[in-house]
C-alpha positions, 0 to 999 in steps of 0.5 A, spaced: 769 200 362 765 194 363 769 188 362 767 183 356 765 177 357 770 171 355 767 166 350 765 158 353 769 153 350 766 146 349 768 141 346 763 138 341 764 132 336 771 133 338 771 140 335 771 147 339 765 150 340 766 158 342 760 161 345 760 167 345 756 172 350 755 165 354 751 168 360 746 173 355 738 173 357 735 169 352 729 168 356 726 173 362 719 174 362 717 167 365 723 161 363 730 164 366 735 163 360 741 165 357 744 164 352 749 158 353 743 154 357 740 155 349 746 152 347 747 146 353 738 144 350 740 143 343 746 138 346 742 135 350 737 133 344 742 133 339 741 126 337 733 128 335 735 135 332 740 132 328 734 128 325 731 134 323 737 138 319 742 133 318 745 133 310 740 139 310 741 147 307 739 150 313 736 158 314 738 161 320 732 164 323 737 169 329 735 172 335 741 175 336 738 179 342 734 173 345 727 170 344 724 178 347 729 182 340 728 182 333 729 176 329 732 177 322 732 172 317 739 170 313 740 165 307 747 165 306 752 162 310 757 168 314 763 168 312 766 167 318 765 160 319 769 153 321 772 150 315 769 144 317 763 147 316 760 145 309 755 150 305 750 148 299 749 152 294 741 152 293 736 157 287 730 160 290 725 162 285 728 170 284 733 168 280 738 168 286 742 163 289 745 163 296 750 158 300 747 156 305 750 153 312 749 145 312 749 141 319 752 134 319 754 134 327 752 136 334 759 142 334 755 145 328 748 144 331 752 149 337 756 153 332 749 156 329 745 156 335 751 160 338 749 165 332 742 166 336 739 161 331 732 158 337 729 155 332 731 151 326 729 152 319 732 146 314 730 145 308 726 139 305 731 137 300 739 133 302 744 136 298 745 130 294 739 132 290 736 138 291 731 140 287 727 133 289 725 133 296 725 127 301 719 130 306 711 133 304 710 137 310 702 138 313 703 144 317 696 145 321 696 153 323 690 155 327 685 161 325 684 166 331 680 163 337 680 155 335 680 150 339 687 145 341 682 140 340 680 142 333 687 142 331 688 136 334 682 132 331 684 135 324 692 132 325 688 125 326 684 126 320 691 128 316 693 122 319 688 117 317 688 120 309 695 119 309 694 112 310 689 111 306 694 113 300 699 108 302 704 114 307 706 114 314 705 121 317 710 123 324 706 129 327 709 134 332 707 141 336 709 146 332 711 150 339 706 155 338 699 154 337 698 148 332 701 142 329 706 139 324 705 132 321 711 131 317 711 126 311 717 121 309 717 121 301 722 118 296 725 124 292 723 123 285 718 129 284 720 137 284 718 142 288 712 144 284 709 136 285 710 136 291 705 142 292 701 139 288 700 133 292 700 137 299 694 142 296 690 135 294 691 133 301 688 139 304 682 139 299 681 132 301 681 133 309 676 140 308 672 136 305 671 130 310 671 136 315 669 142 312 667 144 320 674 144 323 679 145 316 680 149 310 685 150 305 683 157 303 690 161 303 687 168 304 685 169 310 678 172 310 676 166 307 678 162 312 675 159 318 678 153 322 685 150 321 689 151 314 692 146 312 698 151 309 699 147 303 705 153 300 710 150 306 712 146 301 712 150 294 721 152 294 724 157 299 719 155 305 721 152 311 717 151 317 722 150 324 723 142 325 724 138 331 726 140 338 726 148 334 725 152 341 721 158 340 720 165 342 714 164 347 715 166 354 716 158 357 721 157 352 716 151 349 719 146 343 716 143 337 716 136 340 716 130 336 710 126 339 707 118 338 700 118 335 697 115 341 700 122 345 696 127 339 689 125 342 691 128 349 697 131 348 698 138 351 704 144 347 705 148 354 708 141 357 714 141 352 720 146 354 727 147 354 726 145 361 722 138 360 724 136 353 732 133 356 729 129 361 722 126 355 728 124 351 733 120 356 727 117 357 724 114 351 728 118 346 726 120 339 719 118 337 721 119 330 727 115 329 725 111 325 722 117 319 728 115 315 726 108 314 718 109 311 720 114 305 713 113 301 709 115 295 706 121 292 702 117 286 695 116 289 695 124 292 697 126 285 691 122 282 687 125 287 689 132 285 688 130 278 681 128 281 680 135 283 682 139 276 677 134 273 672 136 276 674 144 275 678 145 281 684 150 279 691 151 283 690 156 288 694 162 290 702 161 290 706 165 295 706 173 292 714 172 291 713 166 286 711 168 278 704 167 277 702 159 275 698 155 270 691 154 272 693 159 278 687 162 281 687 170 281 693 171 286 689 178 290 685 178 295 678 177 295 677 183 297 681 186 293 679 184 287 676 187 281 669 185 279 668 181 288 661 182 290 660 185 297 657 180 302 650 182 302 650 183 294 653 175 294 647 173 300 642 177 295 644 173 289 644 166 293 636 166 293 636 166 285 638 161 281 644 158 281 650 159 276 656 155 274 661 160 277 659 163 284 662 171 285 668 172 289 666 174 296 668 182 297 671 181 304 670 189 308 676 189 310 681 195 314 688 196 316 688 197 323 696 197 325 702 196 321 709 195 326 715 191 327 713 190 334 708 185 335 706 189 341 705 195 338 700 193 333 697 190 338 696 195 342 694 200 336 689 194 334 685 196 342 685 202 340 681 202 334 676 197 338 676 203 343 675 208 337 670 204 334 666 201 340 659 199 336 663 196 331 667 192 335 661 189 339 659 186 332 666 182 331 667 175 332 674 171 333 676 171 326 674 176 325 681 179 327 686 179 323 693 178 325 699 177 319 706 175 321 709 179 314 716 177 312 720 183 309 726 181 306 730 179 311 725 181 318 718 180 319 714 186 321 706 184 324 700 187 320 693 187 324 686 188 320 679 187 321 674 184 318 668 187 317 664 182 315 659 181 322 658 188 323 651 192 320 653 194 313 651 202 315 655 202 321 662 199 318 668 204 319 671 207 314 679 205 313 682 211 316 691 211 316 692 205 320 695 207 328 702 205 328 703 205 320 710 203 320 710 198 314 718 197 314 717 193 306 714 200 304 719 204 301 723 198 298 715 197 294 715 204 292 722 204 290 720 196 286 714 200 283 718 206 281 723 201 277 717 198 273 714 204 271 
């Protein structure tokens, strides 16, 4: 019988810190971690992290077998905890409520990176007031196939636009493909605001760059960087400062001077470079705190665009339906969108006062919990279909990372948009068709009947 490891004892803060399984691979395919070099990372940076998370319920994003495993989403706090640990007690729009973990030092930054927490999921409210947040959030998430410079060139616009309206933005690499700027406000505007103000924004800058950014929320429709105005609608989180993130060389979300963006590089920033990038010049968004702004005038500018006819648009699925909501269904789902080519035919007649949704002809290809497999599936489609795959362009792919109820799985569809109208595949059942939320849709659906 093999022998069980013995936990490593830090002593933190002055408190006790058990890491448990401290040699455990974290990372193997490229970076060479284990568990306890996670740990010693966010101590080494403990400073900045804290800036992030610190007096914030946080939701703990685990990876309990490492970067490579499964991650599950937990809200509440484990019942076994320290009793120095504090909780606070947040509702989410379903009526529920959960006590979530709240960090106040660096012994409880390593208590729940010790859970297998790699990234950091605060939310964007202090517990003294939690129904006002302090912090408007532009998460730029790129489509497939656009360039690093594109998203860089939409940051500094975001840039540019904040300043215009009187709010300082403090941008980071997301430590995956795009960016985050996050904004510093005064907590005196709900959730529902706050979204507001962060959907303005992006409308605004699609504007200025309707070649590099949109606000569409369905995929299909977009093209460009998305601006994802919902990160800030209630129960959203995004990882924060420093978060360590699943990829291979175990790259960071770096905070970042806005004299970097212009040239900044993603891959440069790892659990290997970020503890000596920050003994040298320390945190660049140490002074966030101190430039709490206004949402007034990007409020006026999303009363500007109601005005003119612009509606909300579309919430997350899991929030009721909103005033002023635009249909909540996928253009092409929805009852009475045109097809492409009947939108392109009814182009050339005169116009009329509300344009037809397009239809998008979109196919499921793969549904899996593995990455991975979905992919795959999706190389075999291509290979069933190799004259229709011919026609596609880079956007035209669709990969969705889905989230369960307390996992996320991984759906790919393509658009069909770029092929003949006479050669277009038909939906067949996807390959792999293992949707891990379907059952519990079915059951919900039964329940309402």
């Amino acid at each position: 019988m093999a022998t069980k490891e013995a936990a490593e004892i830090l002593v933190v803060a002055g408190r006790e810190v058990a890491v448990t399984h401290p040699t455990k691979p974290y990372f193997t395919k490229q970076a060479k971690l284990t568990k306890l070099d996670i740990v010693r990372y966010y101590l080494s940076v403990a400073d900045g992290a804290l800036g992030g998370i610190a007096d914030r319920p946080v939701v703990l994003k685990r990876f309990v077998n490492g970067a490579e495993g499964e991650v599950f989403y937990q809200k509440r706090a484990p019942e076994s905890r320290p009793a120095w640990l504090r909780t606070a007690q947040l509702s989410f729009p379903s009526g529920r409520t959960a006590d979530e973990i709240v960090v106040d030092d660096a012994a409880g930054l390593a208590w729940i990176v010790n859970l297998g927490c790699l990234e950091l999921h605060p939310h964007p409210v202090r517990t003294g007031d939690l129904d006002h947040p302090d912090e408007l959030r532009v998460d730029l998430d790129p489509g497939p196939g656009v360039a690093w410079a594109d998203v860089r060139r939409v940051a500094l616009e975001v840039r540019a636009l904040l300043a215009e309206v009187g709010l300082q933005g403090w941008p980071k690499t997301s430590g995956s493909r795009g960016m985050h700027v996050n904004v510093r406000i005064e907590p005196r505007w709900t959730f529902t605001e706050v979204r507001r103000a962060a959907l303005a924004l992006a409308r605004a800058v699609e504007r200025r760059a309707p070649d590099l950014a949109t606000s569409k929320w369905w995929k299909e429709e977009r093209r460009g960087v998305f601006l994802d105005y919902n990160q800030n609608a209630k129960d959203r989180t995004t990882c924060s400062a420093y978060s360590v993130r699943p990829l291979p060389d175990a790259r960071v979300s770096a905070p970042l001077t806005w004299d970097e963006v212009p040239d900044c590089d993603p891959a440069e920033f790892t659990v290997a470079t970020m503890p000596a990038r920050f003994a040298s010049i320390g945190d660049p968004h140490a002074g966030i705190n101190g430039a709490a702004g206004s949402l007034e005038k990007l409020l006026e500018l999303a009363a500007q665009d109601e005005a003119s006819g612009l509606g909300d648009a579309p919430w997350p699925p899991h929030f009721r339906k909103m005033e002023g909501e635009a249909p909540r269904v996928a253009p092409s789902r929805a009852r009475g969108a045109e097809t492409t080519a009947k939108v392109a035919k009814a182009a050339k007649a005169p116009r009329t006062p509300k344009a037809p949704r397009v239809k998008m002809p979109l196919v499921v290809v793969a549904n899996s919990p593995s990455k991975e497999a979905a992919l795959a599936g999706l190389e075999r489609w291509k290979a069933r279909h190799a004259a229709a795959a011919a026609h596609l362009a880079v956007d035209d792919v669709l990969v969705d990372s889905m989230r369960g109820r307390s996992s996320t799985w991984t759906r790919v569809r393509v658009n069909l948009r770029s092929v003949p109208e006479g050669e277009r595949p038909a939906q067949e059942t996807p390959d792999p068709d293992d949707d891990p939320t379907r059952a519990w849709r079915e059951m919900r659906g039964k329940r309402r009947e």
